[in-house]
C-alpha positions as CSV (number, residue, x, y, z in Angstrom):
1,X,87.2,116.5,127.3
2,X,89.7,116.0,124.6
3,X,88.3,113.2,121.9
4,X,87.2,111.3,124.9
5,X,85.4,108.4,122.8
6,X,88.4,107.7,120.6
7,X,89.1,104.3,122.4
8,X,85.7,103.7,123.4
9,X,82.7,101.0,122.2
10,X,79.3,102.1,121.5
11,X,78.2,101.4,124.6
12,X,80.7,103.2,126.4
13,X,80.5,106.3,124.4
14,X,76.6,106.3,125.3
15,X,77.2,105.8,128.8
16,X,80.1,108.6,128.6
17,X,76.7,110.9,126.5
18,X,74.5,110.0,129.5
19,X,77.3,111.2,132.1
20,X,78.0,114.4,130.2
21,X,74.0,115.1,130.2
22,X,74.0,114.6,133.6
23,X,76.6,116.8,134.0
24,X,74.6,119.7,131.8
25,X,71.4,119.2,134.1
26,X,73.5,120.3,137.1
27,X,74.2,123.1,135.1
28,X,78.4,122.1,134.8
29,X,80.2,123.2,131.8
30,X,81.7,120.6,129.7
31,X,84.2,121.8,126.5
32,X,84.3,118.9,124.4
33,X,86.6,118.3,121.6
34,X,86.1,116.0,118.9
35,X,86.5,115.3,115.1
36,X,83.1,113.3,115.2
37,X,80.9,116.0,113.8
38,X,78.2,114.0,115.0
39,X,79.2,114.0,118.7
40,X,79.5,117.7,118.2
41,X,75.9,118.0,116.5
42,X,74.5,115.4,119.3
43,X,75.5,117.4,122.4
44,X,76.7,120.6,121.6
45,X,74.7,123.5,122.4
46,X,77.2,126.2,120.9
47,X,79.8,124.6,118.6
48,X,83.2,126.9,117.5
49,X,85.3,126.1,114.6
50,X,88.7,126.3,114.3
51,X,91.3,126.1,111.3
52,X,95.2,126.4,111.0
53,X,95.3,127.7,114.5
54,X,92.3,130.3,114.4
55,X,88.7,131.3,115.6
56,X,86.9,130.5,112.6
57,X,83.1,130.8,113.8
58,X,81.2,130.4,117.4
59,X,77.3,129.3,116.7
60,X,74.8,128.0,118.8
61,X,73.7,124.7,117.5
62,X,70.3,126.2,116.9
63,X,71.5,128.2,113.5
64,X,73.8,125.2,112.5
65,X,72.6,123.7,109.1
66,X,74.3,120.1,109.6
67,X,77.4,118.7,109.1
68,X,78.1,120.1,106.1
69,X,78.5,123.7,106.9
70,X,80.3,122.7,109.4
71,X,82.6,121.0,107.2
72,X,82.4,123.8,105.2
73,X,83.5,126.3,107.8
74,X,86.6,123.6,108.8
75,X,88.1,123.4,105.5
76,X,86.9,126.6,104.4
77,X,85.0,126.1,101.0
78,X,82.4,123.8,100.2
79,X,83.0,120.7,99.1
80,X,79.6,119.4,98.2
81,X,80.8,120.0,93.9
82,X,84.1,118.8,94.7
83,X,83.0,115.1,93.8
84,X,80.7,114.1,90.6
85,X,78.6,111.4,90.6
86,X,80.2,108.3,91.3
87,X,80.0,105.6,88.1
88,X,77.9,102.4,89.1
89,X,79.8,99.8,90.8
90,X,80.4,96.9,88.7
91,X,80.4,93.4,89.4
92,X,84.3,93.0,88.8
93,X,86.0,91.6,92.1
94,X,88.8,94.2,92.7
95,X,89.9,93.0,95.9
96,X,89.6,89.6,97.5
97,X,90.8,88.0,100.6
98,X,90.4,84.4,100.9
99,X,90.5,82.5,104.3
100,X,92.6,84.8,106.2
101,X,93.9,83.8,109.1
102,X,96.5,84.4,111.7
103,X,96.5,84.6,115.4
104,X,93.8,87.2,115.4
105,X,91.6,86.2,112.1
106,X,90.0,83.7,111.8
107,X,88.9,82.4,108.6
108,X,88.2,85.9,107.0
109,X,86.5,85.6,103.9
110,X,85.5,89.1,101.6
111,X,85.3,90.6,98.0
112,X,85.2,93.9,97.1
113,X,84.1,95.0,93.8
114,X,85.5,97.8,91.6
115,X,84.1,101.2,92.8
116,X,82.8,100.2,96.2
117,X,83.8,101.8,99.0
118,X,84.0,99.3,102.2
119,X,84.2,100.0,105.9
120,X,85.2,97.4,108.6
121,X,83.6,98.1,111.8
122,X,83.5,96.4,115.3
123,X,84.4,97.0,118.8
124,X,88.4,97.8,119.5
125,X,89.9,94.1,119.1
126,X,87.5,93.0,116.8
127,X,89.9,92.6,114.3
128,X,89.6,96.2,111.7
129,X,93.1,96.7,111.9
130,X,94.5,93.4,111.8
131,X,92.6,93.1,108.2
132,X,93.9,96.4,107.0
133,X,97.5,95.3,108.1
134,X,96.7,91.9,106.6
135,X,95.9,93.5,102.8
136,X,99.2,95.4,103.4
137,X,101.6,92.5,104.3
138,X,102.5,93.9,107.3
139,X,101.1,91.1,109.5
140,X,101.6,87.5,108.1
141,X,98.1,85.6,107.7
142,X,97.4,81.9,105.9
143,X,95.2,82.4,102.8
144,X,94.6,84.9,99.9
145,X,94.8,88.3,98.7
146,X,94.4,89.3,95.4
147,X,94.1,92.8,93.7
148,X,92.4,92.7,90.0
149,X,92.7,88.9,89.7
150,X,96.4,88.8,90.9
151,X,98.3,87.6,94.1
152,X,99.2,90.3,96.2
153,X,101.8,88.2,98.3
154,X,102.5,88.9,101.8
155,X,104.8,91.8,102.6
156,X,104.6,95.7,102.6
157,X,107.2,95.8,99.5
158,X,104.9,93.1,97.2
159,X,101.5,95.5,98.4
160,X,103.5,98.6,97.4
161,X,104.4,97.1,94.2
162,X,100.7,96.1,93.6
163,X,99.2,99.5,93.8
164,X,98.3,98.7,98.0
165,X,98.7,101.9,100.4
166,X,98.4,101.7,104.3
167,X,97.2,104.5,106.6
168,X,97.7,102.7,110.1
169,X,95.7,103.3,113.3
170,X,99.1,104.8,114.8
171,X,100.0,107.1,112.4
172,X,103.0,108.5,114.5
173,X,104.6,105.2,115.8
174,X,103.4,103.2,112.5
175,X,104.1,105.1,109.4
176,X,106.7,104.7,107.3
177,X,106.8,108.3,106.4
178,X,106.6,111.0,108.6
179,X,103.7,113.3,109.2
């Protein structure tokens, strides 16, 4: 199974676990590939590594301490002192999006302050990416955007010129650069 929950809710990715379960109980073998370390750490008995094209390690799950030596092991170094301490995050707005709407938002409201990171999650549809592309300019919306107190405007040139980067969903159909 190549990253079969990619596309799929919760719910389907736990019926999809209970399946696959099934499957181990009548003694089938399943090869599952996936970037979710935690997929991997859920149902994995033996788990092997690769990198650049190469057998980096085979382990049974047993002897694997977590995600991060397995991050470790796919990057090749730890990367646990790559990052100091973070600085507080302050109450200064650094992005906000007023009232957003367009045929797929409806009335999105958010602010997010300097030094926070933010994730969007729902269900596919939900609306993740149409925000993302929203912030960007790449899909009109009614309302406001504004980066450190200022207007962003409404197209992928006026978000470029702002400071704004997108990494679509699609990066091989969607980019403006190639990969």
């Amino acid at each position: 199974m190549d990253e079969p929950t990619a596309a799929l809710s919760e719910r389907e990715v736990e019926r999809l676990f209970t399946v696959i379960r099934r499957l181990q109980e009548q003694s089938v073998t399943v090869i599952y590939i996936s970037h979710k370390l935690d997929e991997i750490l859920t149902l994995g008995d033996r788990v092997t590594v690769m990198r650049d094209g190469k057998h980096i390690a085979t382990k049974p799950m047993s002897e694997v301490d977590g995600r991060a030596e397995l991050i470790d092991m796919m990057i090749g170094r730890s990367i646990m002192h790559d990052y100091s301490p973070r600085d507080a995050i302050t109450d200064e707005v650094f992005l906000a999006a007023q009232r957003l709407n367009n045929h797929r938002l409806k009335d999105v409201s958010f602010d997010i302050k300097k030094g926070e990171i933010v994730g969007f999650y729902g269900l596919v549809g939900a609306g993740k990416t149409e925000i993302a592309r929203a912030i960007f300019g790449a899909d009109k919306v009614s309302g406001t955007i504004r980066l450190n107190g200022k207007d962003v405007g409404n197209s992928p040139r006026e978000a470029i010129a702002a400071g704004i980067a997108l990494v679509p969903e699609e990066r091989r159909t969607q980019a403006y650069l190639p990969t």
